[in-house]
N, C-alpha and C positions, 0 to 999 in steps of 0.2 A: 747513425749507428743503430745496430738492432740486434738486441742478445736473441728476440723469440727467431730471429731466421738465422744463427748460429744454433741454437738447441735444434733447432728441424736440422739442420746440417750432422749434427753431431747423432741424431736418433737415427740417419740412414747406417751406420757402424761401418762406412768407410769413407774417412774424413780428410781431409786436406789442412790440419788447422798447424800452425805457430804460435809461439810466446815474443810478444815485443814488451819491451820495457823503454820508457820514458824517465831519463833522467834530467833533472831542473835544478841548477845551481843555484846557491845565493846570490853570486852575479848578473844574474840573469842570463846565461847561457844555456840550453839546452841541445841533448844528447837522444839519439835513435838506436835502438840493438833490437836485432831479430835471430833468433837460433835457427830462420830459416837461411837457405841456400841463396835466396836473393834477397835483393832489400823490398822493403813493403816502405808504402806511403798511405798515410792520413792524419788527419786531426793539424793540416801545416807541419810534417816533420815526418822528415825520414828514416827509417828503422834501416838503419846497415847493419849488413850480413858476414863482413869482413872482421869484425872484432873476434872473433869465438866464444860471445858472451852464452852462457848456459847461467841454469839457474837447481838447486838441490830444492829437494822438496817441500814445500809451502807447509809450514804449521800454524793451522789455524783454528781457532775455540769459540765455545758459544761465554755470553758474559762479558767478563771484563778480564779474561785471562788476555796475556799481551800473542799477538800473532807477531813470525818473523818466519826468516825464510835466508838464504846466503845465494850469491851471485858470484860467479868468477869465469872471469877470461882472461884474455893477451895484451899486454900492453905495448900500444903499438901508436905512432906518430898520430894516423890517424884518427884515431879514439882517445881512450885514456889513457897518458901518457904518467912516467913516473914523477917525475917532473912535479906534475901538478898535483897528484896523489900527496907527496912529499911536502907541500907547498900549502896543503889544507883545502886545497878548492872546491872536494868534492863531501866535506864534513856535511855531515847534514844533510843531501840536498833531497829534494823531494825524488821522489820514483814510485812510477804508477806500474805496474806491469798486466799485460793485457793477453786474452787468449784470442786468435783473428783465424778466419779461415782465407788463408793467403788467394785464394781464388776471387774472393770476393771480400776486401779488407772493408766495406761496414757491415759485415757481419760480424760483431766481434765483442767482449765481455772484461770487464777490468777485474781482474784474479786478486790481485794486491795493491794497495796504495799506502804508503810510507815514507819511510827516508832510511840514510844511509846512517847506519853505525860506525861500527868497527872497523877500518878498511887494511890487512894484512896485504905483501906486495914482495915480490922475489922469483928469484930463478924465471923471470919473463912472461910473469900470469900476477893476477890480483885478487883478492877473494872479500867479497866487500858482504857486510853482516845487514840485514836490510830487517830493520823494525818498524812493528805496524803503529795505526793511528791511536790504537790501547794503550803504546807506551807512555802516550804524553797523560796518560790518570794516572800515571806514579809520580808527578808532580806535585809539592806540597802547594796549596792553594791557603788564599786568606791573608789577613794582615799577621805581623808580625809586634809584639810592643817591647819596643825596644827604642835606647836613646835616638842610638843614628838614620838618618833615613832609608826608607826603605825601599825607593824607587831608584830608578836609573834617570841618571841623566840625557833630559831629551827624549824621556819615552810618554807614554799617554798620562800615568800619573801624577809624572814630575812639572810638563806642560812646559816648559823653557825651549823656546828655539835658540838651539846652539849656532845658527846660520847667521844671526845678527851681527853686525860689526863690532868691534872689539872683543868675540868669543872664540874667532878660530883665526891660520892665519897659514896661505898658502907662502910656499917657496921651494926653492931647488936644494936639495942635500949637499952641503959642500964637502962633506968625506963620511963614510958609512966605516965601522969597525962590528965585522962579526955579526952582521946582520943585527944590531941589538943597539950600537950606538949611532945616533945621526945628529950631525954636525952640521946647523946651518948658521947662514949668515947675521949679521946681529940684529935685531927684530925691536926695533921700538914700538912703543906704549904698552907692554907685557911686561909685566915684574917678573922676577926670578920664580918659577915656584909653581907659576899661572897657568900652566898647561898639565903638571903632574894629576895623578889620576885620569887623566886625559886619553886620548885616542889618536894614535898617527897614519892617516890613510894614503898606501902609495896609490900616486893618480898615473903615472905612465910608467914604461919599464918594463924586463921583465918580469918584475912582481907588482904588475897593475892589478890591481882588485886586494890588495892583500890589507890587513890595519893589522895594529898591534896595539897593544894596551900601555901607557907611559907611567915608566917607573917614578924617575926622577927628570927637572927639569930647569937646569942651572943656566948658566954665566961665566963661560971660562975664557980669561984669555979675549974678550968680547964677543967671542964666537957663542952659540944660541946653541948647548947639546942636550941631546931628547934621549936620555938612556929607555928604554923597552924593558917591559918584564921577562919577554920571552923574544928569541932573533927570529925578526923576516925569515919564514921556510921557504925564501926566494931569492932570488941573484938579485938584492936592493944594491944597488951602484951610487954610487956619487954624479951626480949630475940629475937624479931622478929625480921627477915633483911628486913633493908631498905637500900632506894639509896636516895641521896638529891643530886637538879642539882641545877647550878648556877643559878642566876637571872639575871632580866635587866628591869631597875627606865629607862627605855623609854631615856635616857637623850643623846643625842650624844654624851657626852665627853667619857660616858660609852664604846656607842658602840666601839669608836676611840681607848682606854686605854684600857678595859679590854679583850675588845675580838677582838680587831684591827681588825673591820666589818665596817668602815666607807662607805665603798663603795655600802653597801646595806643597809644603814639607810634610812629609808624609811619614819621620818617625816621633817619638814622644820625650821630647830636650828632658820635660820636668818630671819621668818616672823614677820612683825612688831606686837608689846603686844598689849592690849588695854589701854597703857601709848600713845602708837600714836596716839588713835583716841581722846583724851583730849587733843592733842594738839593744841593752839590757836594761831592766828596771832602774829608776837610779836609788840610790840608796840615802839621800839625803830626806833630812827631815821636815823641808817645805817643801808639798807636792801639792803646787798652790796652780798647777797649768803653766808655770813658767818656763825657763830653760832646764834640759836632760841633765844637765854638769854642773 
């Protein structure tokens, strides 16, 4: 790749150049769009010219003002389908969008790099809201002092691998209701209870790639059902495999007993409630360091 023989290209003031954009899922798929008339190739991946992806004007700032920019095309089998839109696949994902002079695609300059917002969808087009790498400094940073914990389960703080045996537990959906209830078969060595706050990830189906966050996690009837906070935004069927991993109610006694991780609970059990800050002088007449009552 060489931006200085795209600026010599551009300084003759009659150019050849396109916009591709590079879209990267959290599944790991990856997407190609070129507003040119044919498709372009580099960097392992193809820019098609059949989507009618366009893109509205780049706004971008010196500092730490956020850059963004909106994209919108045609939803169509080939591309981005509504489907998936609908389904969450494309929240987030990364998009790099690049200036190429189709004559010669490495000559070419990356204009924006970010991710996907906002994604609106209708009448047979999609207009997805694309914010830059400045967004993520309006995240609050630093510890937090509070009772419950403050990390996630299974991430770099918390340090638990939830993969161990007795943590997670695959099997087939024996009846789905509304995308939000799943009903499997009855699951020994799991108490009642042992999956909530949990995570249910469909592994095949039409809604592979999808998880959802676990509401409740009971005992009916013997059957093992995994209610959802919110429904699969996909055709989850009964017969589909899934995985459902344990939870964690933030509680230290949790982290201590279930997953004996007390050493990386990372909020503070012993800060005083706000029953301390209502506490008032007492009024009796040995104030000798003993009991407030």
């Amino acid at each position: 790749m060489s931006e200085d023989a795209l600026h010599t290209h551009l300084a003759t003031g009659i150019t050849t150049v396109a916009r591709a954009w590079e879209v990267n899922r959290s599944d790991g798929v990856r997407f190609g769009f070129t507003d040119h008339d044919r498709p372009l190739a580099f960097g392992d991946l193809v820019f098609r010219a059949e989507t009618g992806l366009t893109a509205l004007a780049l706004l971008q700032g010196t500092g730490l003002s956020v850059d963004n920019s909106e994209a919108m095309g045609a939803l169509s089998d080939a591309a981005i389908t509504e489907a998936d839109i609908a389904a969450g696949r494309f929240d987030g994902a990364e998009v790099v969008a690049w200036l190429v002079d189709w004559t010669d695609v490495s000559a070419r300059k990356v204009l924006f790099r970010g991710h996907i917002g906002e994604i609106r969808r209708g009448a047979g087009a999609f207009h997805a809201e694309l914010r830059g790498l400045s967004e993520l400094l309006n995240r609050p940073l630093g510890r937090v002092y509070q009772a419950p914990c403050s990390a996630v389960l299974g991430d770099r703080a918390c340090g638990f691998d939830t993969r161990q045996p007795g943590y997670r537990f695959t099997g087939r959906a024996v009846s789905v209701t509304d995308g939000r209830r799943v009903d499997l078969a009855p699951i020994g060595g799991f108490d009642a209870g042992w999956f909530e706050r949990g995570r249910l990830d469909v592994l095949d189906g039409p809604a592979e790639g999808l998880f959802g966050a676990i509401k409740r996690d009971r005992v009916i009837d013997g059957a093992r059902v995994i209610e959802l906070w919110e429904p699969i935004r996909a055709d989850l069927r009964a017969g589909a495999r899934v995985r459902v991993a344990a939870g964690c109610d933030k509680r230290f006694e949790t982290c201590r007993l279930k997953f004996d991780n007390a050493l990386n609970f990372q909020g503070f059990p012993d800060i005083p409630g706000e029953d301390w800050l209502t506490v008032h002088p007492t009024r009796a007449k040995a104030q000798g360091g003993g009991s407030r009552r």
